[in-house]
Backbone bond lengths (Angstrom), bond angles and torsions (degrees), N, CA, C in turn:
res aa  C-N    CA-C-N  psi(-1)  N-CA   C-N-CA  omega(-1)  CA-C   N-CA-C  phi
1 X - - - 1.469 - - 1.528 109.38 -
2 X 1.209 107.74 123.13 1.994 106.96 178.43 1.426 111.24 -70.13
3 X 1.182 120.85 146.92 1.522 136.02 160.96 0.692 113.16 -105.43
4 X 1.091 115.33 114.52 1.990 132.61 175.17 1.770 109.61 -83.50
5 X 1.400 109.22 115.06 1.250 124.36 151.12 1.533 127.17 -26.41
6 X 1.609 119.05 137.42 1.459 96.46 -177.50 1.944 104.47 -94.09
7 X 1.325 96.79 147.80 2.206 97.46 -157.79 1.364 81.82 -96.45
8 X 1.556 101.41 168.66 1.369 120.25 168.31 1.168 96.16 -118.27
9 X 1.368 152.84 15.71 1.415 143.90 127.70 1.835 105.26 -139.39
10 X 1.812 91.61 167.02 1.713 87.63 -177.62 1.700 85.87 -117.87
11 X 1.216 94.48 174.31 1.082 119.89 172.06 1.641 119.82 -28.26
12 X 1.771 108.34 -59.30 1.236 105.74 -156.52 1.724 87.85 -87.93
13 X 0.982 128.91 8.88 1.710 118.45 164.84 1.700 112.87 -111.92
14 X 1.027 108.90 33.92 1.570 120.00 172.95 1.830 92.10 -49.54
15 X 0.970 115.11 -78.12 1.247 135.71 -143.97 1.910 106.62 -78.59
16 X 1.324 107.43 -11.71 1.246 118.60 160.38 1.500 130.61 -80.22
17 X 1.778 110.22 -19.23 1.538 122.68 -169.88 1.856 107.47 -51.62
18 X 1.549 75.25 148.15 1.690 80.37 -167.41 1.299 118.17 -93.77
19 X 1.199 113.91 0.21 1.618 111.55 145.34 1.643 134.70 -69.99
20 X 1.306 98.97 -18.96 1.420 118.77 179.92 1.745 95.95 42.90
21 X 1.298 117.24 86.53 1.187 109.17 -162.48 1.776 116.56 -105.69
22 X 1.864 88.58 -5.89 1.331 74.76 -175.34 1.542 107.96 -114.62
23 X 1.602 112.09 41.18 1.135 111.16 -148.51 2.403 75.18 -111.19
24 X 1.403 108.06 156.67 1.339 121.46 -170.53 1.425 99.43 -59.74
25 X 1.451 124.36 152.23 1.578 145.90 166.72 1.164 111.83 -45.98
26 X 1.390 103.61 131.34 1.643 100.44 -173.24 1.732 90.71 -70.18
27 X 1.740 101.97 171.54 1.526 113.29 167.77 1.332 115.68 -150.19
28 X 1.674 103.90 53.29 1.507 137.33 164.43 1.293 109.84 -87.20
29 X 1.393 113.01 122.48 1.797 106.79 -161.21 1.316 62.73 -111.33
30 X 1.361 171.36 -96.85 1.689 158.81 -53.39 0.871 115.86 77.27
31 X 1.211 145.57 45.10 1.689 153.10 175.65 1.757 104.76 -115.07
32 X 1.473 112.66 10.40 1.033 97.38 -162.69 1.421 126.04 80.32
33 X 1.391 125.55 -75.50 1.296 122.48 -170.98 1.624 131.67 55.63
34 X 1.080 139.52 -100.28 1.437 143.62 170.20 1.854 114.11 -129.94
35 X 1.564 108.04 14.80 1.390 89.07 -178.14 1.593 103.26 -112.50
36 X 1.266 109.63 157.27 1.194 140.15 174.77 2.045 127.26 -11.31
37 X 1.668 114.85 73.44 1.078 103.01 -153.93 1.620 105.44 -68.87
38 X 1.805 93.37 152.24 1.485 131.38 -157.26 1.364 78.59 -60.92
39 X 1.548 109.69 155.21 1.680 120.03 177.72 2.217 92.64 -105.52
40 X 1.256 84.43 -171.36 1.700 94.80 166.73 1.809 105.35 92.68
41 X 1.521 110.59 -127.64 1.453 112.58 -179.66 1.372 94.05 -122.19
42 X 1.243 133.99 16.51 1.420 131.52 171.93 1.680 108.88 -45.38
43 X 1.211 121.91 -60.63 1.285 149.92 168.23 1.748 96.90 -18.06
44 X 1.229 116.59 -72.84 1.251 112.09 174.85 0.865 153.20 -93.94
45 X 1.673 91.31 3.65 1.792 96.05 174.79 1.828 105.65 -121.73
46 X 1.587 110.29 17.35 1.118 91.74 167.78 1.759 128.45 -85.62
47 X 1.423 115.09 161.01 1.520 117.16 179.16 2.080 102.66 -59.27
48 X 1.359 84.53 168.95 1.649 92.57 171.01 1.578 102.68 -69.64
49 X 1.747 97.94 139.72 1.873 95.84 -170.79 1.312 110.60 -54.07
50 X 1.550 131.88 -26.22 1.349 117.62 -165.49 1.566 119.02 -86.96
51 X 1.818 99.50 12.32 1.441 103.73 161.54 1.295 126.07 -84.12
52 X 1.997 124.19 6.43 1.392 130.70 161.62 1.055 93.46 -120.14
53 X 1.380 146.72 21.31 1.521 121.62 165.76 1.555 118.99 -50.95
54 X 0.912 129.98 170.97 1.800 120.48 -178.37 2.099 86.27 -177.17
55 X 1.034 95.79 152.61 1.446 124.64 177.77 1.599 98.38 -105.11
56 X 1.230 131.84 22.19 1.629 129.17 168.08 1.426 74.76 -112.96
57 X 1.587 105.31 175.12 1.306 121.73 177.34 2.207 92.94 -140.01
58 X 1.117 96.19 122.67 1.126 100.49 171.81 1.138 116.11 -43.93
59 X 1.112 145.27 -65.93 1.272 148.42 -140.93 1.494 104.83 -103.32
60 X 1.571 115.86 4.32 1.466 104.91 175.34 2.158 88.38 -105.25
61 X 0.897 113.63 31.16 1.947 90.51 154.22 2.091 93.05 -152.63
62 X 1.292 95.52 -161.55 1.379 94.74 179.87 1.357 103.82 -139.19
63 X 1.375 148.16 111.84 1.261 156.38 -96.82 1.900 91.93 -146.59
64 X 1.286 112.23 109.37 1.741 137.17 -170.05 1.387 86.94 -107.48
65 X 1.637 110.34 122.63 1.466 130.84 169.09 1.404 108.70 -90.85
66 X 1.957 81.01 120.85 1.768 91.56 -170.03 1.409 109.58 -90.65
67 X 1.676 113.55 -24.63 1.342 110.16 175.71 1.440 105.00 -149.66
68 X 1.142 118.22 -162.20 1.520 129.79 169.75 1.469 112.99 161.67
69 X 1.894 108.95 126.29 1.329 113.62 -171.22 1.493 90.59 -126.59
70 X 1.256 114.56 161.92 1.618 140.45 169.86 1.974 95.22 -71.62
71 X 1.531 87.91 173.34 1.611 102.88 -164.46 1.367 98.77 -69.35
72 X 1.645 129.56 -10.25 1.360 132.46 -179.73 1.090 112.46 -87.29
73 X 1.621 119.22 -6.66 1.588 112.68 177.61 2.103 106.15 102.06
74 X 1.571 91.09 -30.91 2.042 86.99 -173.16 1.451 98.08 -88.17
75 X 1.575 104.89 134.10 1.382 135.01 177.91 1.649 106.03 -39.38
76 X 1.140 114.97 141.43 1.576 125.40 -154.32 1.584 84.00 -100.67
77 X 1.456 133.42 117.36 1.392 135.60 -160.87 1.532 101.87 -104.42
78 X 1.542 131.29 -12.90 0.788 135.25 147.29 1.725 154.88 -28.23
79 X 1.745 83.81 -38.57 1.608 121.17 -179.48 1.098 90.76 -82.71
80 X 1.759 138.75 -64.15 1.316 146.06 -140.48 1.639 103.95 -71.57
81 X 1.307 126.30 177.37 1.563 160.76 -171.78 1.183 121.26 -174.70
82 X 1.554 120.13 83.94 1.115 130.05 176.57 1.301 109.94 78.87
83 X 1.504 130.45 33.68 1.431 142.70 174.74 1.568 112.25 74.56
84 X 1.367 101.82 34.83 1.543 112.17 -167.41 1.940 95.82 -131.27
85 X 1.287 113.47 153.91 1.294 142.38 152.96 1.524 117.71 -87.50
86 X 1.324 119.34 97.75 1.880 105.69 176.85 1.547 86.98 -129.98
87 X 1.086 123.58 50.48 1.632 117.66 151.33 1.418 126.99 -94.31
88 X 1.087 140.27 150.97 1.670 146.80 -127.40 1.522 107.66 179.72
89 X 1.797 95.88 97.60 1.813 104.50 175.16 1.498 105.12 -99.38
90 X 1.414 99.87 146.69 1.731 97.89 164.47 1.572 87.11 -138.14
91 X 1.826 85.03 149.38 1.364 94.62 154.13 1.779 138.29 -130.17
92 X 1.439 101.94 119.19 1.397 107.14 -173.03 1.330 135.49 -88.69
93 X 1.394 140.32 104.52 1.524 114.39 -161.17 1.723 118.06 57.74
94 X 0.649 132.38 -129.67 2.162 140.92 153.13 1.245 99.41 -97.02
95 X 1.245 139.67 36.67 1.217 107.74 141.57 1.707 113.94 -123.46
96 X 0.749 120.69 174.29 1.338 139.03 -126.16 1.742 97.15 -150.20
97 X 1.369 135.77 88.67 1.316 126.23 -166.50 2.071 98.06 -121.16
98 X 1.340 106.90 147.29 1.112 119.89 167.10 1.364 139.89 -133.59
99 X 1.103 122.69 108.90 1.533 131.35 -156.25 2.191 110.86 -110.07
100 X 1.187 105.98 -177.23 1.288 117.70 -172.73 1.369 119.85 102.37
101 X 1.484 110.15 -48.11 1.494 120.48 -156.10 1.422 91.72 -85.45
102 X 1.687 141.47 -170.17 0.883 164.41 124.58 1.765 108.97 16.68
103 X 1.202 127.79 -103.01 0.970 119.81 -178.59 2.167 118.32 -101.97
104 X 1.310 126.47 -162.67 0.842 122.32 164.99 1.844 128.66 -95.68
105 X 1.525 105.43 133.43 1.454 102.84 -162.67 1.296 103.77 -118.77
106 X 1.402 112.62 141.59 1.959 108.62 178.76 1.583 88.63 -158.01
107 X 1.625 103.53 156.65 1.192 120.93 -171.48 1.537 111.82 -152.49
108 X 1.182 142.97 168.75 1.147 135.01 -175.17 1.621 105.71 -97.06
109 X 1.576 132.78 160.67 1.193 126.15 -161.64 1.619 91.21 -168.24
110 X 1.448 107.86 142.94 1.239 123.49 -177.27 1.652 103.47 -147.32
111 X 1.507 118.46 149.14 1.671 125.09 177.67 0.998 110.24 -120.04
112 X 1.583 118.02 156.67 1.262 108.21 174.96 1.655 96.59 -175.72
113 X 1.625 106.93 105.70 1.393 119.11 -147.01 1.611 128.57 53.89
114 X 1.466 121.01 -117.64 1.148 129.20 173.31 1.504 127.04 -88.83
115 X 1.388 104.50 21.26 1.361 132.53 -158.27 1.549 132.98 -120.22
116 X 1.420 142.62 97.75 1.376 102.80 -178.22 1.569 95.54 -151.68
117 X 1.664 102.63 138.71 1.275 116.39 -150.39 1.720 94.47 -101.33
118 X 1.173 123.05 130.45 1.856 138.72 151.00 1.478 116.98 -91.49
119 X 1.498 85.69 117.91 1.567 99.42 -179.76 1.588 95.37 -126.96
120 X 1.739 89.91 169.68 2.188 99.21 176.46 1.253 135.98 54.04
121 X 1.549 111.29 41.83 1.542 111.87 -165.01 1.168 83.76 -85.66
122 X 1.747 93.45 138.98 1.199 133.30 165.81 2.119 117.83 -105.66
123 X 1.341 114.82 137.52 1.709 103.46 171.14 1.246 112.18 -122.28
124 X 1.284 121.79 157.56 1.621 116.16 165.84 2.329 100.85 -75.72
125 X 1.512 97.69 178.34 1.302 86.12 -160.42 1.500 92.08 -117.82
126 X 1.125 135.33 75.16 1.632 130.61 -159.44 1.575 85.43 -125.48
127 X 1.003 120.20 124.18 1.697 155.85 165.59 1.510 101.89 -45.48
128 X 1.455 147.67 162.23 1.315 169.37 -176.08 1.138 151.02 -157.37
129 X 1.214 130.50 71.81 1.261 114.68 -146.53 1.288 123.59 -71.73
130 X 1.678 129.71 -16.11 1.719 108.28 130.75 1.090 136.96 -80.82
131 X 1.299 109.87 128.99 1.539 117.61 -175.73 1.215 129.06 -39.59
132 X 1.685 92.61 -51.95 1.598 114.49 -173.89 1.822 97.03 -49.04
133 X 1.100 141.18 -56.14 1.337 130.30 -162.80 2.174 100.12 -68.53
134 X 1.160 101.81 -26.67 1.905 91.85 177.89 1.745 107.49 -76.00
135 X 1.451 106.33 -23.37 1.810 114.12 172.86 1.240 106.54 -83.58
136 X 1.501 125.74 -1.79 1.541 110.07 169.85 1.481 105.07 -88.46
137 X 1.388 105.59 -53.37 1.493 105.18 169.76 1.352 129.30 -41.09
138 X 1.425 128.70 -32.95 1.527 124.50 178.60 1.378 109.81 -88.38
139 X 1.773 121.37 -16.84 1.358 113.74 172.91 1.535 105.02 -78.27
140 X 1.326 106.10 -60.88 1.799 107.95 -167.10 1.775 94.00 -34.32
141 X 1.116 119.92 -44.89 1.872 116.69 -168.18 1.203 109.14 -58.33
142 X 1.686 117.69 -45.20 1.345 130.08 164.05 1.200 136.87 -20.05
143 X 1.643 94.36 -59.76 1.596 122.08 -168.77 1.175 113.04 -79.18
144 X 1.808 97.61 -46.08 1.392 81.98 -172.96 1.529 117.26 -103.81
145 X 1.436 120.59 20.03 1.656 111.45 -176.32 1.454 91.93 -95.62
146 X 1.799 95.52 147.84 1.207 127.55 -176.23 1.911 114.79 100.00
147 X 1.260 100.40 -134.62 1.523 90.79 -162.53 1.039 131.87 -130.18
148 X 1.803 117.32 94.75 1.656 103.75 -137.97 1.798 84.64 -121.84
149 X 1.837 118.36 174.14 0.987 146.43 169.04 1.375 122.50 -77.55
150 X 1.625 119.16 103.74 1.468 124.09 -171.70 1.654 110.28 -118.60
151 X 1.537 107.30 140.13 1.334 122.00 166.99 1.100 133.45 -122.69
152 X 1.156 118.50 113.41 1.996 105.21 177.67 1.431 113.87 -75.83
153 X 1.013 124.51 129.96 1.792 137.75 173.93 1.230 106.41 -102.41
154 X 1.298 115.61 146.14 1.637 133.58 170.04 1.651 104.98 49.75
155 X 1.678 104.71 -165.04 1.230 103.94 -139.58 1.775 90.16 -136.52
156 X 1.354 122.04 167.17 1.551 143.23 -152.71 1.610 75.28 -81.45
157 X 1.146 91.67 154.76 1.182 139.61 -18.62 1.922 114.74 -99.57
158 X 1.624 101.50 56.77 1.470 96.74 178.94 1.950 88.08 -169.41
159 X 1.094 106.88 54.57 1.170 123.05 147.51 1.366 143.99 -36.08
160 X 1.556 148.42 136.63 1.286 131.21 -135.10 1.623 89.56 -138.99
161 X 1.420 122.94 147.08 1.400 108.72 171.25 1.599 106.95 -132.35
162 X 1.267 137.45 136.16 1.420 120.90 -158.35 1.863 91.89 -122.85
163 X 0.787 144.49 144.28 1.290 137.06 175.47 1.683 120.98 -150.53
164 X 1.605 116.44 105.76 1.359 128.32 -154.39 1.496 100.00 -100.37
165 X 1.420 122.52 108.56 1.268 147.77 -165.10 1.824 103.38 -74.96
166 X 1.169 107.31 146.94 1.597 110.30 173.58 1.512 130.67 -48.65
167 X 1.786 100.82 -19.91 1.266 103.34 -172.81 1.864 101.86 -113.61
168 X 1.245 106.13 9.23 1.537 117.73 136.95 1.984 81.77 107.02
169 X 0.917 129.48 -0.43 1.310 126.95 160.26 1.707 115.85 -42.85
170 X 1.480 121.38 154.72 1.520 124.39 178.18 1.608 92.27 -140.25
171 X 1.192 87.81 125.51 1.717 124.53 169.08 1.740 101.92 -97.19
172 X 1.419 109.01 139.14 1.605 104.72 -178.81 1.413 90.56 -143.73
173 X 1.574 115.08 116.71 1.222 117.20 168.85 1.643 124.53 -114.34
174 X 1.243 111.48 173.86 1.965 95.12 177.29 1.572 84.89 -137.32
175 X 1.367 93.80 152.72 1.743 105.73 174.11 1.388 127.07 -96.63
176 X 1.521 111.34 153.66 0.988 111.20 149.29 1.603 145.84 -164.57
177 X 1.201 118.67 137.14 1.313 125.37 -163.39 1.519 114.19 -13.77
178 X 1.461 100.10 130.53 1.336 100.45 177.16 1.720 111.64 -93.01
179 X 0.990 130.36 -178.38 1.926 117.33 171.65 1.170 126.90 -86.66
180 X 1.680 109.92 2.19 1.330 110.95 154.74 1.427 123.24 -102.10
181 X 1.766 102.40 8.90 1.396 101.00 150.42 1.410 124.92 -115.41
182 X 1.486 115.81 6.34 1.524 100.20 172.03 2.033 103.63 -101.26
183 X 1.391 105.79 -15.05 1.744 101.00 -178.87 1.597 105.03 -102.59
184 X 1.016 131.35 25.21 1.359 146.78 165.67 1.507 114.87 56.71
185 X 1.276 133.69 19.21 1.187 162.44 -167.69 1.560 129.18 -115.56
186 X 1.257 139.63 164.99 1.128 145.34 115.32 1.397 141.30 -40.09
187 X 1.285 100.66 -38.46 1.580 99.99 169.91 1.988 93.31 96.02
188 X 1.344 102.46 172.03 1.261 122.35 155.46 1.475 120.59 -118.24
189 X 1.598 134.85 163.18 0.988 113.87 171.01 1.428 102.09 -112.79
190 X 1.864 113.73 158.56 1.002 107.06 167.51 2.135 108.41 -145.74
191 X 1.016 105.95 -174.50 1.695 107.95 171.87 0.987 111.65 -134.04
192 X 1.410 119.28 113.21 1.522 116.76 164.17 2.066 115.71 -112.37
193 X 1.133 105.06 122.61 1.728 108.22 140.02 1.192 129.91 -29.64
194 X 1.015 139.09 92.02 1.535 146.99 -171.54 1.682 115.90 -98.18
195 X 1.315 115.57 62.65 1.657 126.04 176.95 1.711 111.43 -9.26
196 X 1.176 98.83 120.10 1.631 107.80 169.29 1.529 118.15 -31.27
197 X 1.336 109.93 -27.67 1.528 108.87 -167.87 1.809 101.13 -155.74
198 X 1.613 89.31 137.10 1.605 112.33 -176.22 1.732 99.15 -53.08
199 X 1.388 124.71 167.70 1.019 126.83 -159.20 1.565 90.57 -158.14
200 X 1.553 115.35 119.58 2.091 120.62 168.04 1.262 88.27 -70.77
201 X 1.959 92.57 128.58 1.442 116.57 168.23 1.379 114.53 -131.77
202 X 0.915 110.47 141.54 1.955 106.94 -174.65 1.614 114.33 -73.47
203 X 1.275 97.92 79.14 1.421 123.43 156.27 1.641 114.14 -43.77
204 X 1.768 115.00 119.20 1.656 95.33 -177.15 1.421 101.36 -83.48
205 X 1.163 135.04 30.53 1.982 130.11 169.32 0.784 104.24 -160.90
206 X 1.756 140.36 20.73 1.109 133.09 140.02 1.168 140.68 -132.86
207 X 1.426 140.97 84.43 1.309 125.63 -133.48 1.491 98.41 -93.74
208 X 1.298 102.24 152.21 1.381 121.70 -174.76 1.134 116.83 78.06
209 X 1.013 125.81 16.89 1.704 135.15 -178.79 1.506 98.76 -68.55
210 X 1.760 107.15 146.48 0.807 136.70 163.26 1.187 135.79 -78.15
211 X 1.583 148.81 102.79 1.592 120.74 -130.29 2.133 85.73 -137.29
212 X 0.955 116.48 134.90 1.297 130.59 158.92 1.945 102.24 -30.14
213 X 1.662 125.09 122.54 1.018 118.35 156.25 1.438 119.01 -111.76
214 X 1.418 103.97 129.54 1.485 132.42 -150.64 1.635 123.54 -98.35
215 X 0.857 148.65 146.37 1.753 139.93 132.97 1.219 104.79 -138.02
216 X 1.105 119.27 139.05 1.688 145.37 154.09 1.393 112.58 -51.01
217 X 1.564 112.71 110.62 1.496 125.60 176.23 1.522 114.51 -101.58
218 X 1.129 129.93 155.14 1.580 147.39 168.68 1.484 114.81 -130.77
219 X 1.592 107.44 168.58 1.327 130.25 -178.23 1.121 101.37 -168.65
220 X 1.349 103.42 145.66 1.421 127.86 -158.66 1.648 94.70 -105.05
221 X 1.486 134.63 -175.33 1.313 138.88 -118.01 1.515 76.36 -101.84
222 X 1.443 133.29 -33.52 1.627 128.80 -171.44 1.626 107.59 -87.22
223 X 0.977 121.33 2.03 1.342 129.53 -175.11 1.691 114.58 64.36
224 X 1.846 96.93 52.64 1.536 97.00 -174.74 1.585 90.69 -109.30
225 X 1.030 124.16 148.53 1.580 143.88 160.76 1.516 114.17 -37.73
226 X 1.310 124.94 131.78 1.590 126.19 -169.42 1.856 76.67 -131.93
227 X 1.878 100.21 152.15 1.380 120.25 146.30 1.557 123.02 -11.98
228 X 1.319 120.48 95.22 1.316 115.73 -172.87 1.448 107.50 -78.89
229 X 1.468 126.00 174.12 1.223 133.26 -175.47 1.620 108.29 -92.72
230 X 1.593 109.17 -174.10 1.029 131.84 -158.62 1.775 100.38 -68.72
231 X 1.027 153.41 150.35 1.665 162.03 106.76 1.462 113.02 -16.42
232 X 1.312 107.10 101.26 1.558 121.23 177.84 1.137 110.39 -164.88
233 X 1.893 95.51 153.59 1.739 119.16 -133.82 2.269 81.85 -81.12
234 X 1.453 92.55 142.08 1.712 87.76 173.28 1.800 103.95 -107.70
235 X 0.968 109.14 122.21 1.705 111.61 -166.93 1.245 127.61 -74.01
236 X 1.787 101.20 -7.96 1.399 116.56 173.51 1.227 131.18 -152.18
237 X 1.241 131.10 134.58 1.705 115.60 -152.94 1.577 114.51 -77.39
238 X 1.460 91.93 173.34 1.392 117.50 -165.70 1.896 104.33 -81.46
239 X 1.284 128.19 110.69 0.800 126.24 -160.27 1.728 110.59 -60.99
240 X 1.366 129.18 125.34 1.441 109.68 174.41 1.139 101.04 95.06
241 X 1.369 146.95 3.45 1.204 148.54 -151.30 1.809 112.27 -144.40
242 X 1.597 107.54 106.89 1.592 110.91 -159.88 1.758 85.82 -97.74
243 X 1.397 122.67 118.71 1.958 122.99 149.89 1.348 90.64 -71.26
244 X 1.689 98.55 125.98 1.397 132.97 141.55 1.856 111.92 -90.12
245 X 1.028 123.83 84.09 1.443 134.41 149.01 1.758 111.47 4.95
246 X 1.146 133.36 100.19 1.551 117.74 -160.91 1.475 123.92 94.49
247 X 0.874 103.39 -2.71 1.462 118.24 167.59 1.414 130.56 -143.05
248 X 1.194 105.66 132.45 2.026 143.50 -164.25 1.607 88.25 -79.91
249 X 1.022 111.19 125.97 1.803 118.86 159.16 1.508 115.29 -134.12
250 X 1.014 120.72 143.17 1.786 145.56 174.03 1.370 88.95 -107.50
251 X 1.475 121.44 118.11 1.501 116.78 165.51 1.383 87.24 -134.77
252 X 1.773 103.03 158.70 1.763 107.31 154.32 1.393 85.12 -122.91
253 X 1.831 88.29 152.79 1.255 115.35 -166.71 1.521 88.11 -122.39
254 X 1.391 107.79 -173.16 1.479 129.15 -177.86 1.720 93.85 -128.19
255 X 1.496 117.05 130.81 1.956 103.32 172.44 1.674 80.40 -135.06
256 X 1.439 83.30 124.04 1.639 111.09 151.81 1.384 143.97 -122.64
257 X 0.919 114.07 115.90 1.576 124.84 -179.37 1.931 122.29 -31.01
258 X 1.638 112.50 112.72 1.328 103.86 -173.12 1.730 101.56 -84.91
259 X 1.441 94.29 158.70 1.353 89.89 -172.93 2.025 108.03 -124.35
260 X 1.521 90.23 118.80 1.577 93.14 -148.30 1.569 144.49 107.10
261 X 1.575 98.20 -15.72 1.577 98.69 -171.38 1.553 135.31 -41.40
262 X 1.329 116.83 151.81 1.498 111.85 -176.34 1.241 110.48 -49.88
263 X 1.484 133.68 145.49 1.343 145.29 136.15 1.835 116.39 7.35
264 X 1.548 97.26 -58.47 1.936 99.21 -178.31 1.258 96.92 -93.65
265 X 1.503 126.29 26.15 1.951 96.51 -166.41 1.846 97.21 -128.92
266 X 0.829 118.26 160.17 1.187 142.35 -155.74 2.282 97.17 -79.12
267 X 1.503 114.79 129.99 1.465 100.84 -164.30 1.462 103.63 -98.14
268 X 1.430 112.09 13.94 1.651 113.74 168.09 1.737 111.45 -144.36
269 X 1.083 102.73 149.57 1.754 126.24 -172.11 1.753 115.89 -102.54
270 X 1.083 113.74 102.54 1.317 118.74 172.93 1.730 115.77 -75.48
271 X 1.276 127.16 117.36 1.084 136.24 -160.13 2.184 111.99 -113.80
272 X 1.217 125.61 94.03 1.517 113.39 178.98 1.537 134.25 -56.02
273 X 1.376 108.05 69.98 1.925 112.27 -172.42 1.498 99.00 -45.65
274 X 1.419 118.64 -28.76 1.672 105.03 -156.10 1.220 111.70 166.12
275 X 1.662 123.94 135.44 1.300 127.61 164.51 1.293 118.04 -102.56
276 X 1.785 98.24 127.90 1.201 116.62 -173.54 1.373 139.47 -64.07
277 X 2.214 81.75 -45.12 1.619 109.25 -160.67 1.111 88.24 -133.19
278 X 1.761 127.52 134.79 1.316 118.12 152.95 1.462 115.71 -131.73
279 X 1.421 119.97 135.51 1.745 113.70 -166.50 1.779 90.70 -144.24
280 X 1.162 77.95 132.79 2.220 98.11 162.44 0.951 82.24 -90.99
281 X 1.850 109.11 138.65 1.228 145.39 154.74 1.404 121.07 -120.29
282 X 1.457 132.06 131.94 1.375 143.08 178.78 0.969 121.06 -37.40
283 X 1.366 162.57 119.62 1.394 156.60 172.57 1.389 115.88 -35.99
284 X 1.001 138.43 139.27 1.951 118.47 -178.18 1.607 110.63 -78.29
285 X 0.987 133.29 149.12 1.477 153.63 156.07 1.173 95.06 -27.24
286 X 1.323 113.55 128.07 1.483 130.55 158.65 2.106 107.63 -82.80
């Protein structure tokens, strides 16, 4: 009998996720641009915009929090897991998504100079059985909603983002390339079925290789399941993407086209945006 995993989205809300992840890189440097100006006293106490201009573009990497202390300077213990930071912002369009902790977090976000305000966090509602990762999620929302002071430091491709919270806290993050900024693209999206168990495929330089077994999934405009495709061996992995042995996955990926690849190497890159579906499956009968 299968055991189904508990999801942080189903199927028919693919297209609702609040990362919107497979939607193109924002290309809001902080000038404002066309999004939504910040309400409050932002208006007058921000610097002239070309005091956050930056030649990174936010939304082309995804920015890993290396630290974060309260307005007193002592490390905010809240954020941490086991004396560690594994929180992870991206930013898409205005939104503003946050991952690592417990479930998935996104909020709406607007700039305007050296400035950029998060409003409306929204979470998915997926249960945990350590806490500490559901208390990262309600602080990171904490910290960062409302209207704090951001800087980009240094230069691509390992960029620094420092961001001084309303209640005078500093978040220090470092970036990094997302895959629609290192393959110069958008990507396509796609869904594949990822077979409970690796499968020997005749690798031409490696024999006995173990190869990802695959089919191509769809959904129709409600996010209901259509006729999946055929079962075939994938020759190279899914970038970002760990097989657990015993377990069925629905992921969408991002595949982008390499440009140039070596002679033996494969001329497109499978990239893991997200798992959809996850199910333990029984080992088969010997």
């Amino acid at each position: 009998m299968n055991i189904t995993r508990p999801l942080a989205f189903s199927a028919a809300a693919l297209s609702l996720a609040l990362l919107a992840a497979c939607a193109a890189p924002s290309h809001n440097t902080g000038n404002g641009g066309d999004t939504a100006k910040p309400a409050g006293d932002i208006a007058a106490t921000a610097e002239p915009a070309a005091a956050a201009k930056s030649a990174i573009d936010l939304g082309g990497y995804k920015w890993n929090l290396d630290s974060a202390t309260d307005s007193a300077g002592k490390p905010i213990a809240a954020l941490q897991r086991e004396g560690k930071y594994g929180l992870q912002l991206s930013f898409v369009k205005d939104r503003l998504g946050v991952s690592g902790g417990c479930n998935h977090v996104g909020a709406m976000y607007a700039l305007k100079g050296d400035r950029i305000e998060v409003k409306q966090f929204q979470t998915t509602l997926m249960a945990c059985q350590d806490q500490r990762l559901m208390q990262m999620d309600s602080e990171i929302a904490k910290q960062l909603e409302g209207n704090a002071k951001f800087a980009v430091e240094g230069e691509a491709p390992q960029p620094r983002l420092r961001l001084t919270t309303a209640s005078g806290s500093t978040l220090s993050l470092s970036g990094e390339p997302t895959a629609e900024t290192r393959y110069g693209s958008a990507g396509a999206t796609l869904f594949f079925e990822v077979d409970a168990q690796r499968r020997t495929c005749p690798h031409p330089l490696m024999p006995k290789h173990q190869c990802l077994w695959v089919r191509e999934r769809s959904y129709d405009g409600n996010g209901v399941s259509q006729a999946p495709g055929e079962w075939q061996f994938l020759y190279q992995d899914i970038e970002g993407y760990k097989h657990e042995a015993g377990v069925r996955n629905v992921v969408r990926v991002k595949k982008f086209d390499i440009k140039n690849p070596p002679a033996d190497a494969s001329s497109v890159a499978y990239v893991l945006d997200m798992v959809v579906e996850s199910e333990l499956v029984p080992a088969p009968k010997s």
